[in-house]
NUPAVO-185535 format. One record per residue (C-alpha): residue number from 0; residue in one letter; y, z, x. Coordinates in steps of 0.1 Angstrom, whole numbers, plus 5000, padded with zeros to 4 digits. Each point is the difference from the previous one (the first is absolute). Layout:
N
+-----+----+------+------+------+
|   i | aa |   yy |   zz |   xx |
+-----+----+------+------+------+
| NUM |  a |    Y |    Z |    X |
...
+-----+----+------+------+------+
This chain:
158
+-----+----+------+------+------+
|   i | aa |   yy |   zz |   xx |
+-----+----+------+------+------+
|   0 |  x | 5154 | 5359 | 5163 |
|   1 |  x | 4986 | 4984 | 4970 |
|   2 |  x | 4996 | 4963 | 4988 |
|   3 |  x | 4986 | 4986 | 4974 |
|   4 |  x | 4986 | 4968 | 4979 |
|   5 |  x | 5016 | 5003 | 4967 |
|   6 |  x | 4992 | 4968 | 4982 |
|   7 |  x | 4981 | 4965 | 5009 |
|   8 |  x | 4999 | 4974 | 4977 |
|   9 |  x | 4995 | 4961 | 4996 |
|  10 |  x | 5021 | 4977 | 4984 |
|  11 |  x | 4972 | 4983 | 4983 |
|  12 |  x | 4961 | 5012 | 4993 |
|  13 |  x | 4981 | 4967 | 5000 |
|  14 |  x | 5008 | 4975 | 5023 |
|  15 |  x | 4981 | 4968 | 5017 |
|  16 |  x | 4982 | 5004 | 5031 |
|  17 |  x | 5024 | 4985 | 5027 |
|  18 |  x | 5035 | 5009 | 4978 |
|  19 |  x | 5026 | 5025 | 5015 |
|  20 |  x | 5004 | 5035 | 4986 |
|  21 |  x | 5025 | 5020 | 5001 |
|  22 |  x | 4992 | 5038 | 5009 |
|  23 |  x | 5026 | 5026 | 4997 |
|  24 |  x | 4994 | 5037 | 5011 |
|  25 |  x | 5029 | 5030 | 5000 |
|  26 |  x | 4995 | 5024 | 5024 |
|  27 |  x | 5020 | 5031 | 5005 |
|  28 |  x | 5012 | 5027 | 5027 |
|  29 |  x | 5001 | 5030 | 4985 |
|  30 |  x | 5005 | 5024 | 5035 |
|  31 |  x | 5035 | 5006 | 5012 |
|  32 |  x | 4998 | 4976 | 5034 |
|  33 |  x | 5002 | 4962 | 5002 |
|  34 |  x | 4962 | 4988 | 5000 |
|  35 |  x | 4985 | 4972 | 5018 |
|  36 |  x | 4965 | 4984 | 4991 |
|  37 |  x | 4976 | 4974 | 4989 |
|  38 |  x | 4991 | 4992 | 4965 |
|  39 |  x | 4970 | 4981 | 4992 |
|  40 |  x | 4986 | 4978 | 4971 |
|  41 |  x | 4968 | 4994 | 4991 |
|  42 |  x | 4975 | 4986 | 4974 |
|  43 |  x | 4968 | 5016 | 4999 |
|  44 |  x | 5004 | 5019 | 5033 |
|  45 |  x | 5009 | 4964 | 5018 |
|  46 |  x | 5035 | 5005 | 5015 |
|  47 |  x | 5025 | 4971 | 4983 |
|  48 |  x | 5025 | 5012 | 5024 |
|  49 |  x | 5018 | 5027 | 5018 |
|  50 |  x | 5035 | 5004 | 5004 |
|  51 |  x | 5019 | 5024 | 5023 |
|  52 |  x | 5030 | 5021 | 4981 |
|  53 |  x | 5026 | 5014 | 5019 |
|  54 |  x | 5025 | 5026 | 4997 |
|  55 |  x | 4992 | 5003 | 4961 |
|  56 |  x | 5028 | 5028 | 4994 |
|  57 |  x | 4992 | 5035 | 4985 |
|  58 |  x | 4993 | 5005 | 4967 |
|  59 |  x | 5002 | 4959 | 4995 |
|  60 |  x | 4976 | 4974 | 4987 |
|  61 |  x | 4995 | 4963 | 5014 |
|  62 |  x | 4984 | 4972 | 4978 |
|  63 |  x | 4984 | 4977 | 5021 |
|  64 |  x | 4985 | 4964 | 4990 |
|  65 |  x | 4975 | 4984 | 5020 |
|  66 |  x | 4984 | 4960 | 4985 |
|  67 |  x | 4962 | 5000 | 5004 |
|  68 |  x | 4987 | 4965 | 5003 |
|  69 |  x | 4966 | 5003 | 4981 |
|  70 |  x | 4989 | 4968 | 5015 |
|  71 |  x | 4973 | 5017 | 5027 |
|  72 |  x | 4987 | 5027 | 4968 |
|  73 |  x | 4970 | 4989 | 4980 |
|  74 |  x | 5007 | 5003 | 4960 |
|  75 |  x | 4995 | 5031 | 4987 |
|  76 |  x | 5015 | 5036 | 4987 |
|  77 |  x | 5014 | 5019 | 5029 |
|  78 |  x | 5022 | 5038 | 5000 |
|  79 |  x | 5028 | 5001 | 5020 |
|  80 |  x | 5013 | 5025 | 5018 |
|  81 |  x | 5028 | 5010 | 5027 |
|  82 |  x | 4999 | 5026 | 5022 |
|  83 |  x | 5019 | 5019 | 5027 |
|  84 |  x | 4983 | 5018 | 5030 |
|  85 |  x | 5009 | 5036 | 5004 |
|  86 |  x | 5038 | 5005 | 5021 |
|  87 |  x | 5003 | 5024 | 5029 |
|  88 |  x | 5002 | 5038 | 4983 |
|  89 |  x | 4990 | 4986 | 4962 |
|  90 |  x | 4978 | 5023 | 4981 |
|  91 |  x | 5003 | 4990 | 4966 |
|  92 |  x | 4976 | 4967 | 5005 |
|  93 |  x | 4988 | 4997 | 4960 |
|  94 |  x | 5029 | 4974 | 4994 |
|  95 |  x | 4995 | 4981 | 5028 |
|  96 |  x | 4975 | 4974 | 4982 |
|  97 |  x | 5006 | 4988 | 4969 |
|  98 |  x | 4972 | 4976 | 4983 |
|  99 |  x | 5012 | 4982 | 4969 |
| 100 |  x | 4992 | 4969 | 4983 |
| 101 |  x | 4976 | 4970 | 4998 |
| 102 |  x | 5005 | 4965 | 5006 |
| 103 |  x | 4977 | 4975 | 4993 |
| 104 |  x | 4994 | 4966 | 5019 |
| 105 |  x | 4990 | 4970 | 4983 |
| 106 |  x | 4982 | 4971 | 5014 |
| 107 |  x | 5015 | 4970 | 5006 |
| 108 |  x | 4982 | 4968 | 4988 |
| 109 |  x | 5009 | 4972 | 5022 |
| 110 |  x | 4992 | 4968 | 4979 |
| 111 |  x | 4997 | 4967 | 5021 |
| 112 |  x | 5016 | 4966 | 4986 |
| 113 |  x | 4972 | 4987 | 4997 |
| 114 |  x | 4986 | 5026 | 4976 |
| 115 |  x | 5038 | 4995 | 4978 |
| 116 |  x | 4990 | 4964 | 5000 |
| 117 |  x | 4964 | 5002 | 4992 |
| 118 |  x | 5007 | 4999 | 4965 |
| 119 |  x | 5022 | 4969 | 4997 |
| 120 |  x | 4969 | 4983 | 5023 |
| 121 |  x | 4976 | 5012 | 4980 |
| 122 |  x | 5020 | 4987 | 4966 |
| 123 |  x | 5010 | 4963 | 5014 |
| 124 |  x | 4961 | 4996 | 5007 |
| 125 |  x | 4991 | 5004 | 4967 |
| 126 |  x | 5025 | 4981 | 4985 |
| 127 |  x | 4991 | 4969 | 5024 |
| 128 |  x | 4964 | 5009 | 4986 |
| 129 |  x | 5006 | 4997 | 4963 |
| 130 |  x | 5022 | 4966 | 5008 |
| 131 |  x | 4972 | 4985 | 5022 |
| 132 |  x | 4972 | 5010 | 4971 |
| 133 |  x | 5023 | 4985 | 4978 |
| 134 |  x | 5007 | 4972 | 5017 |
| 135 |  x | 4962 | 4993 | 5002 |
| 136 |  x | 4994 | 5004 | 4969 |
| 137 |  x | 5032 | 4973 | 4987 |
| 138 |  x | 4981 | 4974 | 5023 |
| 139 |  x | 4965 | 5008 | 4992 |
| 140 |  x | 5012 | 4988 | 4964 |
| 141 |  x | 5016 | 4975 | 5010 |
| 142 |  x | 4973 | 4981 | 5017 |
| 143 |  x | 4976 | 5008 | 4974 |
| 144 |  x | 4976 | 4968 | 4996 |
| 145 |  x | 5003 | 4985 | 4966 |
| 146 |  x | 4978 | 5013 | 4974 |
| 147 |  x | 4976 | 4973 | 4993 |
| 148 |  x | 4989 | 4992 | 4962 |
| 149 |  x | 4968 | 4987 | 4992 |
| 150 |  x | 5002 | 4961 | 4978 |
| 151 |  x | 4976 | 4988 | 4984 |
| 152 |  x | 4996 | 4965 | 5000 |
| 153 |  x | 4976 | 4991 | 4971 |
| 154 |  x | 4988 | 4962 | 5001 |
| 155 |  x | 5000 | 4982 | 4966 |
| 156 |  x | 4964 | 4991 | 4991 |
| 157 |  x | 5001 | 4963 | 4995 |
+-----+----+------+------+------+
């Protein structure tokens, strides 16, 4: 009786908070009898998943692929590991845990439409701005009083 975690992997190693990530682990029998048990995932000690294995045949591996939703996982670099609990007559128990790889989360930065249209507000504002001072201006010109010159009017001396 001896199983083992051979290999656990991600498909990528930065993803967004709330994508899907694909986790693949191999696990292995090396004992001569068929071998029932559970495997487990887990980030940072927090169990992903577990998944019971049956009759994994001697001296055969198994890959196995669990998806792990990220969307309940604050962002952040986590270690991964899978791990099976000891089987009935197993003494060998150093392969049974196999810690391997970081994957970090990334926040997700939810932008409202009103923040995406901000902008465009912002920009037709002042551009009604500039026309309305200009516009002013035009029709303060326009209604400009005449200027007034001074005449003289000299009388004749007679």
């Amino acid at each position: 009786h001896d199983v083992a975690v051979l290999w656990l992997g991600a498909d990528r190693s930065e993803v967004n908070v709330g994508e899907v990530l694909a986790l693949k682990v191999v696990v292995a029998n090396f004992g001569n009898v068929y071998e029932n048990f559970n495997l487990t995932i887990s980030y940072d000690s927090k169990k992903i998943s577990t998944i019971p294995l049956s009759a994994l045949a001697p001296y055969t591996t198994r890959e196995v692929t669990i998806y792990w939703n990220t969307s309940n996982v604050k962002p952040g670099t986590y270690i991964l590991s899978a791990s099976i609990p000891a089987v009935y007559g197993e003494t060998d128990i150093t392969n049974n845990e196999l810690v391997n790889g970081k994957v970090t989360l990334k926040p997700v930065y939810a932008v409202s439409l009103f923040m995406l249209i901000l902008p465009i507000i912002i920009g037709l504002a002042i551009f009604l701005v500039i026309i309305l001072i200009y516009h002013l201006r035009k029709r303060r010109k326009a209604v400009k009083p005449p200027k007034y010159q001074t005449i003289l009017i000299v009388k004749p001396r007679i």
